[in-house]
N, CA and C atoms as a LAMMPS dump frame, in Angstrom:
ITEM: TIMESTEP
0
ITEM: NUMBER OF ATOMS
327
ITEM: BOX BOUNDS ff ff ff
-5.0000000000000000e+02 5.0000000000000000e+02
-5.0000000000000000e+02 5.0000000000000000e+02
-5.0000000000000000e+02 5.0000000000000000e+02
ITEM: ATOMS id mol type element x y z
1 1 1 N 352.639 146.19 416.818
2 1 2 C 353.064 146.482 418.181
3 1 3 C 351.826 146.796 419.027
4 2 1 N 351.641 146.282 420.344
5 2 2 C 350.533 146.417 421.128
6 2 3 C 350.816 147.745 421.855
7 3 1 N 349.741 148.658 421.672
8 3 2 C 349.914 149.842 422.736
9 3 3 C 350.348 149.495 424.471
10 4 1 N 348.605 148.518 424.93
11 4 2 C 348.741 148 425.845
12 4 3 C 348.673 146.114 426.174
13 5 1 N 349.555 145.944 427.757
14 5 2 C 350.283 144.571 427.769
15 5 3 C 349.227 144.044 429.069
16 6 1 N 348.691 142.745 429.14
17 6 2 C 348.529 142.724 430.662
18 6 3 C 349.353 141.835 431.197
19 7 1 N 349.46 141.729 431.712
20 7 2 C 350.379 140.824 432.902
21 7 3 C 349.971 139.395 432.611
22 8 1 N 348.935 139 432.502
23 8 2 C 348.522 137.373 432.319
24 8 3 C 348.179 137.348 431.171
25 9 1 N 348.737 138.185 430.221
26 9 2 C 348.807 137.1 428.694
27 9 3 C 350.423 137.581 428.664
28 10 1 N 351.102 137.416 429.173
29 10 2 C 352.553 137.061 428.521
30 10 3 C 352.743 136.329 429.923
31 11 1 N 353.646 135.167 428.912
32 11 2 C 354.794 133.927 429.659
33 11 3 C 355.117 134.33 430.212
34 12 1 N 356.118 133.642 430.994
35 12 2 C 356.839 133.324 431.859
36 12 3 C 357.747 132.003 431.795
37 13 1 N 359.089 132.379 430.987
38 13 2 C 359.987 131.582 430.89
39 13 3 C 360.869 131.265 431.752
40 14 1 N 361.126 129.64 432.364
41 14 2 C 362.197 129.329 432.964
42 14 3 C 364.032 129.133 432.728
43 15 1 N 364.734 130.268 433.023
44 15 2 C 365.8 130.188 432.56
45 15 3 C 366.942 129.11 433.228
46 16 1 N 366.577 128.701 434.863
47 16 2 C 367.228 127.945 435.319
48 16 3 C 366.595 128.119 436.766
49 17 1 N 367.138 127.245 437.308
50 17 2 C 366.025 126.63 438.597
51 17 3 C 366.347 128.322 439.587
52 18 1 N 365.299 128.826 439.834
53 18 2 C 365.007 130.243 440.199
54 18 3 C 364.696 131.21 439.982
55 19 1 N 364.787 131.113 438.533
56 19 2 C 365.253 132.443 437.574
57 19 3 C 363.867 132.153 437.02
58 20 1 N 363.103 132.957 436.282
59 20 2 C 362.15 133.426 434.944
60 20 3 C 362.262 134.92 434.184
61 21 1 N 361.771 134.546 433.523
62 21 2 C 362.052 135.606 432.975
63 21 3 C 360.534 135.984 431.893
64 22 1 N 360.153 137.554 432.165
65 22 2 C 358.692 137.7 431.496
66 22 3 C 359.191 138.946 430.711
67 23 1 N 358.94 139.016 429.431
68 23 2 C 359.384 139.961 428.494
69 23 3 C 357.904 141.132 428.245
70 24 1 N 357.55 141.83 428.934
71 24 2 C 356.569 142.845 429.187
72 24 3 C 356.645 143.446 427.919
73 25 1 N 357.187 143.699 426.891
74 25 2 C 356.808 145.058 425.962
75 25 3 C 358.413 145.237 425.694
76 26 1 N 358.349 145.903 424.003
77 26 2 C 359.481 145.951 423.235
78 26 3 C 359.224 146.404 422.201
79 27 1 N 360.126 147.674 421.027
80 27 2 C 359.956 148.115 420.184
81 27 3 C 361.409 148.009 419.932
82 28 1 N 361.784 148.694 418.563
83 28 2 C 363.581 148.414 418.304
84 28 3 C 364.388 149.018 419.665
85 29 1 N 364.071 149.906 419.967
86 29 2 C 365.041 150.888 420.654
87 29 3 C 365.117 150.877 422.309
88 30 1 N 363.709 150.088 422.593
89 30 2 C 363.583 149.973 424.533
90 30 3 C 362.969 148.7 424.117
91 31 1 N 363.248 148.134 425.373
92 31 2 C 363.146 146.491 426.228
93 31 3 C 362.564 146.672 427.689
94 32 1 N 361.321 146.289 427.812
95 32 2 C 361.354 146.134 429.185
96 32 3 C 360.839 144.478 430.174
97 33 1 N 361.583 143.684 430.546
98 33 2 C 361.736 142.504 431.088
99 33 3 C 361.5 142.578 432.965
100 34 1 N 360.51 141.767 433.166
101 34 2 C 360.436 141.167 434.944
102 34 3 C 360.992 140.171 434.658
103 35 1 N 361.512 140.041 435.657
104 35 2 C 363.009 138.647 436.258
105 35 3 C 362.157 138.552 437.353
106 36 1 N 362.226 137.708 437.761
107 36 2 C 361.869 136.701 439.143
108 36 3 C 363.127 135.498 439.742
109 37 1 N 363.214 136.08 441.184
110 37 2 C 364.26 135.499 441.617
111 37 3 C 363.981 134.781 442.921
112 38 1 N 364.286 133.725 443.144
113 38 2 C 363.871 132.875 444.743
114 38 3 C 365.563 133.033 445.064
115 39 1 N 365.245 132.751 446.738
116 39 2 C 365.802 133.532 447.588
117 39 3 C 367.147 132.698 447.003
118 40 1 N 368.728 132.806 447.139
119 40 2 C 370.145 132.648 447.005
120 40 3 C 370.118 132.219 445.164
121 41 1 N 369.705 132.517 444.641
122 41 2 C 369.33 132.394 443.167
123 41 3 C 370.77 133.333 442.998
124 42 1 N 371.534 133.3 441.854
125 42 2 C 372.604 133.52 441.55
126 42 3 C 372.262 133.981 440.048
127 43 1 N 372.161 135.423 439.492
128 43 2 C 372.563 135.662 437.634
129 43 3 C 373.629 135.618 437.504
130 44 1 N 374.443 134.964 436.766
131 44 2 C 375.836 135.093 436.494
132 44 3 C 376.174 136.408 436.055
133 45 1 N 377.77 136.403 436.304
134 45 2 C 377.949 137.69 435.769
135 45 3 C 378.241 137.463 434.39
136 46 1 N 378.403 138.803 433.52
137 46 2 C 378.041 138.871 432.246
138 46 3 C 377.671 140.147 431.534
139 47 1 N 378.177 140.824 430.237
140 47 2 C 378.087 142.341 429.895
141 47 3 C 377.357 141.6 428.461
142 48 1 N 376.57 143.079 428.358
143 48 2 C 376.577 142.948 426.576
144 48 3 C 376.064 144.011 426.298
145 49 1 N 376.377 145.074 425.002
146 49 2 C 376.212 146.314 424.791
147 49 3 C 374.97 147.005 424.921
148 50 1 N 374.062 146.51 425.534
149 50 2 C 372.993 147.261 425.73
150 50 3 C 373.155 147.937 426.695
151 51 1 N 372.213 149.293 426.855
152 51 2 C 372.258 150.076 428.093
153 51 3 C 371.575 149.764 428.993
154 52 1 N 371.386 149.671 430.259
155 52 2 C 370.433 148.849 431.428
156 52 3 C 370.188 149.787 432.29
157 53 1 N 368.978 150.217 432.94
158 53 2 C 368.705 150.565 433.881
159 53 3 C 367.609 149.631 434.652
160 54 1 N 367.688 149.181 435.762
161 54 2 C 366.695 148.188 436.614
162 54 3 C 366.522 148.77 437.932
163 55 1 N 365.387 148.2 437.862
164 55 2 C 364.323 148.685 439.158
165 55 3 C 364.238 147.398 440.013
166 56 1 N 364.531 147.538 441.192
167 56 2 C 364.135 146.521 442.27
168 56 3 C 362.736 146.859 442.939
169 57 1 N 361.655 146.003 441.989
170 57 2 C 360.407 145.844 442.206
171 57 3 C 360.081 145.738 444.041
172 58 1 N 360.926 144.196 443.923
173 58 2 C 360.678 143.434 445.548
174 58 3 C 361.614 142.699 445.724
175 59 1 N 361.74 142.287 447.108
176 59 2 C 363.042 141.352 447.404
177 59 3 C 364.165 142.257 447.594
178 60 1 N 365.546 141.592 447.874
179 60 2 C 366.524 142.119 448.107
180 60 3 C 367.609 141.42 447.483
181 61 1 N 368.622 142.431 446.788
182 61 2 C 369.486 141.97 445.727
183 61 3 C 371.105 142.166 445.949
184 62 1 N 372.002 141.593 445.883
185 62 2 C 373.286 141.731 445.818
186 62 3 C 373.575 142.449 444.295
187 63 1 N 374.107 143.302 444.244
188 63 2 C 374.123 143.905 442.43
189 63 3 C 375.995 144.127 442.468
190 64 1 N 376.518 143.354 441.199
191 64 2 C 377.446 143.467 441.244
192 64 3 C 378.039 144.317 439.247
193 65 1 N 378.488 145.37 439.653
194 65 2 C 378.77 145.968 438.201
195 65 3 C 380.287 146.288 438.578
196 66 1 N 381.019 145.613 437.377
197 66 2 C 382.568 145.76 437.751
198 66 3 C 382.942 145.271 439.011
199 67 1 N 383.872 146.077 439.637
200 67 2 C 384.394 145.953 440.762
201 67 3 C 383.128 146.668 442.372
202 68 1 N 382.196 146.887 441.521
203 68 2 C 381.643 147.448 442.805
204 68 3 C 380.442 146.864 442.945
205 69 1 N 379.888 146.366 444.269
206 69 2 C 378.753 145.564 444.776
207 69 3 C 378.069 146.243 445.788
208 70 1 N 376.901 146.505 445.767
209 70 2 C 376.068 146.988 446.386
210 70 3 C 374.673 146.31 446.608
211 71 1 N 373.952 146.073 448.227
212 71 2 C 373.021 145.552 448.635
213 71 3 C 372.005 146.422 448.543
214 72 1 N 370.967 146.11 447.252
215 72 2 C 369.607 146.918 447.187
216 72 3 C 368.124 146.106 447.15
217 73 1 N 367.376 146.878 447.609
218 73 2 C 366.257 146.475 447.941
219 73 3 C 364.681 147.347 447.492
220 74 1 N 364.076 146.834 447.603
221 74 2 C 362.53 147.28 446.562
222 74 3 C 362.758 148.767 446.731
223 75 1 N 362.28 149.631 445.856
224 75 2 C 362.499 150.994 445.375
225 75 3 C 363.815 151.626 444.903
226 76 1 N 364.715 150.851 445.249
227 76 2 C 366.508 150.782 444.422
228 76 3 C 366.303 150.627 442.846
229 77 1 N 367.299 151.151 442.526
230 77 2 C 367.625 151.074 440.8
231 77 3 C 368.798 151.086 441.055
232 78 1 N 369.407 150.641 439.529
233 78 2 C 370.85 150.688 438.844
234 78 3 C 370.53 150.693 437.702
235 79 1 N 372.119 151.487 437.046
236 79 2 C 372.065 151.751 435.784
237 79 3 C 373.422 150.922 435.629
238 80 1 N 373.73 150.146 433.676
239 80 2 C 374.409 149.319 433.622
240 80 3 C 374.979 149.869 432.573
241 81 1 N 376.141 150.836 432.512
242 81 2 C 376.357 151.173 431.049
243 81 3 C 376.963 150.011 430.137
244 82 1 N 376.872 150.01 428.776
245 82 2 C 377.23 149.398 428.12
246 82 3 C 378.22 148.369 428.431
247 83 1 N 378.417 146.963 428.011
248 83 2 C 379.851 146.344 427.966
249 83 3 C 380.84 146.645 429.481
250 84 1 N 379.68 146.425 430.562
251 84 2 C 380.467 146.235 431.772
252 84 3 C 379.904 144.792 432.573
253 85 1 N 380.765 144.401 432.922
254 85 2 C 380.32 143.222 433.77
255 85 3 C 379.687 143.465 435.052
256 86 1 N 378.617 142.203 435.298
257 86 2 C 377.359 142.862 436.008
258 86 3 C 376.878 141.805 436.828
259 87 1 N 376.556 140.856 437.467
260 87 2 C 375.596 140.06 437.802
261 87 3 C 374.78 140.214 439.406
262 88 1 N 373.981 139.546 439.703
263 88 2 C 373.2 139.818 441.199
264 88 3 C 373.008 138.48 441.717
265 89 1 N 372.682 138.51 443.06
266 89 2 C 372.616 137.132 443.86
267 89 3 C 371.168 138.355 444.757
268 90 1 N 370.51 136.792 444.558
269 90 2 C 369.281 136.856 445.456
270 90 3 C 369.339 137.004 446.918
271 91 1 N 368.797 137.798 447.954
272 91 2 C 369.213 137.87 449.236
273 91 3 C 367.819 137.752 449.656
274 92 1 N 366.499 137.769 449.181
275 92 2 C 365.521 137.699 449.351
276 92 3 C 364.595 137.483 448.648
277 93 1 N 363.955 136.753 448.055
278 93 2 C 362.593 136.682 446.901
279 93 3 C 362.354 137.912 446.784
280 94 1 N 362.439 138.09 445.191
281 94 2 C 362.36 139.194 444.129
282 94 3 C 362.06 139.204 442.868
283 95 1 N 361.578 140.717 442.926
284 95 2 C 361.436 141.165 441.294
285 95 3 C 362.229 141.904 441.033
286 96 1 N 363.159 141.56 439.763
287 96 2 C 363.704 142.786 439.009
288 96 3 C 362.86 143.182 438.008
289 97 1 N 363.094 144.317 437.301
290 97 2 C 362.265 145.638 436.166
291 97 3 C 363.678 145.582 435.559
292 98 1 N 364.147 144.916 434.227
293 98 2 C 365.308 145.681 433.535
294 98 3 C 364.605 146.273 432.24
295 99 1 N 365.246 146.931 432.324
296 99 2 C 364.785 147.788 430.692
297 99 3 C 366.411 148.158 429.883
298 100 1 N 366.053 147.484 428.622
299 100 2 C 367.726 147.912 427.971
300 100 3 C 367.181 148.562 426.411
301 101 1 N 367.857 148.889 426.383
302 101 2 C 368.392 149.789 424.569
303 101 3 C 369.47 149.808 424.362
304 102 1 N 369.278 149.051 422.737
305 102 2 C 368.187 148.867 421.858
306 102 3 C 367.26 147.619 422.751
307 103 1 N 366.537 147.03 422.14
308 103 2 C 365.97 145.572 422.719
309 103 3 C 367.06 144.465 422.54
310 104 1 N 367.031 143.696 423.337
311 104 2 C 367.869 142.633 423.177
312 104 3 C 366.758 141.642 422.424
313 105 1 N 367.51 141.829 421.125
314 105 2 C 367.078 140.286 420.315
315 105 3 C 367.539 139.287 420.536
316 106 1 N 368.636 138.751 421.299
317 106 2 C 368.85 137.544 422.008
318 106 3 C 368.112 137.62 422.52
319 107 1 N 366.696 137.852 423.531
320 107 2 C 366.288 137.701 424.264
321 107 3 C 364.864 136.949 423.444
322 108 1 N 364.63 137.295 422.632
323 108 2 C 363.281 136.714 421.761
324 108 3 C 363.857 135.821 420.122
325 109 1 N 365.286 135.102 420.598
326 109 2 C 365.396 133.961 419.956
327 109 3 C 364.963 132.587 419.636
């Protein structure tokens, strides 16, 4: 496990036309992932038992958890408890910060 990460030696994977995704640092128990989003970019919605808390780096985000949607923007967070449905729509070129526990090993399949 690397103490420290820099920014230009880890990828940057394309998940679908807008989306990337850069996996910053991970041990069993925390995950922490930058998302990159161009502007009306759409994450589907979608739960899975990890715990989520995300930081809106930059840009501006539609955040949808359950039934409730809220418009946030750089210095905003949300928290995603477990096994709730969740997704965001781009309102402005952005960075998300998610961090989940445990790590999502789907994510480094």
């Amino acid at each position: 496990m690397k103490n420290f990460i820099k920014n230009s030696d880890v990828k940057v994977d394309k998940l679908q036309e807008g989306l990337s995704r850069q996996i910053m640092g991970y041990d069993s128990d925390l995950m922490v992932v930058r998302v990159y989003f161009d502007t009306g970019t759409v994450a589907p919605t979608h739960k899975h038992f990890h715990q989520q808390v995300t930081y809106v780096e930059k840009g501006k985000f539609e955040v949808r958890i359950e039934d409730d949607a809220q418009v946030l923007e750089a210095g905003d967070a949300f928290i995603i408890p477990p096994n709730k449905m969740h997704g965001a729509t781009c309102l402005e070129k952005g960075i998300l910060i998610d961090t989940f526990s445990p790590k999502r090993d789907d994510f480094l399949e």
